[in-house]
C-alpha positions, 0 to 999 in steps of 0.5 A: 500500500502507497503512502500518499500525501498532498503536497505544495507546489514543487513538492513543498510542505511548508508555506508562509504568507504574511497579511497586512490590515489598513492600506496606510503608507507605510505598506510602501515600504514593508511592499519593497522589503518583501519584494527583495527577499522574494516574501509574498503577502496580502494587503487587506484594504479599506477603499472607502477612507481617503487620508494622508495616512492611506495610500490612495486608491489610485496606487495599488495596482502599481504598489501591490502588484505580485501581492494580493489585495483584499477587502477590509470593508468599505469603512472599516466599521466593527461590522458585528453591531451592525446591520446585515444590509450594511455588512453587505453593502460594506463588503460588495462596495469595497469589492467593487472598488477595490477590482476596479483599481487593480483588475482582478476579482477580489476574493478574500478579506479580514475582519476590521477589529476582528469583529464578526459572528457566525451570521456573518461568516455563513453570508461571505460565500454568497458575497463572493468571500473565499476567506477572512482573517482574523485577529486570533493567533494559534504560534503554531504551523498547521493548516486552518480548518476553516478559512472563513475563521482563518487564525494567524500563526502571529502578530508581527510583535509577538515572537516572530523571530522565535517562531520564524527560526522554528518554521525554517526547522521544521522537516518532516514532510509527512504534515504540511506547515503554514506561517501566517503572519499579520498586523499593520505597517504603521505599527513599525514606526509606533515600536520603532521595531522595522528591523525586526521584520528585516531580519525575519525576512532575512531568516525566511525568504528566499529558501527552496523550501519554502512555497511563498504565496498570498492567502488567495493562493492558498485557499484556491490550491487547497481547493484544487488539491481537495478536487483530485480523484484518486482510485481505490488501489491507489495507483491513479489520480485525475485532476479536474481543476485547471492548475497543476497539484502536487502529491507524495507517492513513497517519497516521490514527488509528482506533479498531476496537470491541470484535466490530466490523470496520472497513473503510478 
């Protein structure tokens, strides 16, 4: 009998991803720190708030570009005490803008101050919301189970440092990791703390082993990697989604292509 295991792309098992609350001006700079160590993450955004503090509208096709950009709500209110009708609204208005400045759908979100309910949650899938961020932490490395309820690994300023050196160690690629990273730029200049997310970056990008991927990236793989059909003796698999999947056979690692069936 084969041992079979889903893996990332390559053959990978370890993924990080970092997400980023607010679209304030300091997303500048941690952007163009991320992009010199090859890290890759998502920009949850409020399309609805214009100030000197923002980045503008305008701006993130240009700044976010090999990123993600995600719904943070239109205004950013705490949308557990509000009306469903403007739960909606908040959510498709700023879906809208947002897909207008940068030009592809717009699938994910987090919570503004963390504030939801289950009533909330059951209605994102019909919004269009594949998942959303919360301000829970886990300072562990295991898949969510739910990506609408989707928990951190930790914020920026709680051992990341520790906990960046921990998942660069991990080895055992029977399971697969995943490092989440979230907070807000401008807390950098608050802490006075930028080196700190210097040296993880330094730590943590640019490894082979390591899939660096937006939170979207990883919601639509999963998904595909949840569509293959495997038969009973185990020596076939078809993938009906368009993107290629990676498994584990015995230690080998194969990639099954998008509408193909591989036999092993």
């Amino acid at each position: 009998m084969r041992n079979i295991y889903i893996c990332f792309p390559e053959g990978k098992h370890k993924v990080l991803t970092m997400s980023f609350d607010d679209g304030r001006v300091e997303d500048r700079q941690l952007v163009d720190m991320f992009n010199r160590y090859g890290i890759r993450g998502t920009f949850h955004v409020n399309s609805g708030i214009a100030a000197e503090t923002r980045v503008p509208v305008s701006e993130y096709r240009e700044l976010y570009r090999g990123h993600e950009v995600s719904c943070h709500t239109c205004t950013h209110p705490t949308i557990a005490r509000c009306p469903m009708e403007q739960v909606v609204e908040q959510i498709l208005e700023d879906r809208r803008s947002l897909e207008a400045a940068v030009g592809y759908p717009v699938r994910g979100r987090s919570y503004p101050n963390g504030s939801f309910s289950d009533e909330i949650v059951k209605t994102l899938p019909a919004l269009g919301i594949r998942y959303s961020r919360t301000v829970e932490e886990t300072g562990a490395f295991a898949m969510p189970e739910d990506f609408l309820r989707w928990k951190a690994t930790c914020h920026y300023n709680h051992n990341l440092l520790e906990l960046g050196k921990e998942f660069v160690s991990l080895h055992k690629t029977q399971y697969l990791y995943m490092m989440y990273v979230w907070g807000h730029s401008y807390e950098f200049n608050i802490y006075g703390n930028w080196d700190v997310m210097e040296e993880f970056c330094r730590n943590c990008g640019g490894r082979d082993d390591i899939w660096y991927a937006t939170n979207i990236e990883i919601v639509d793989y999963m998904e595909a990697a949840g569509r293959l059909q495997f038969g009973a003796a185990g020596n076939m698999v078809y993938n009906p989604s368009a993107a290629s999947v990676w498994i584990e056979v015995n230690g080998e690692k194969k990639e099954i292509q998008g509408g193909t069936l591989l036999e092993f």
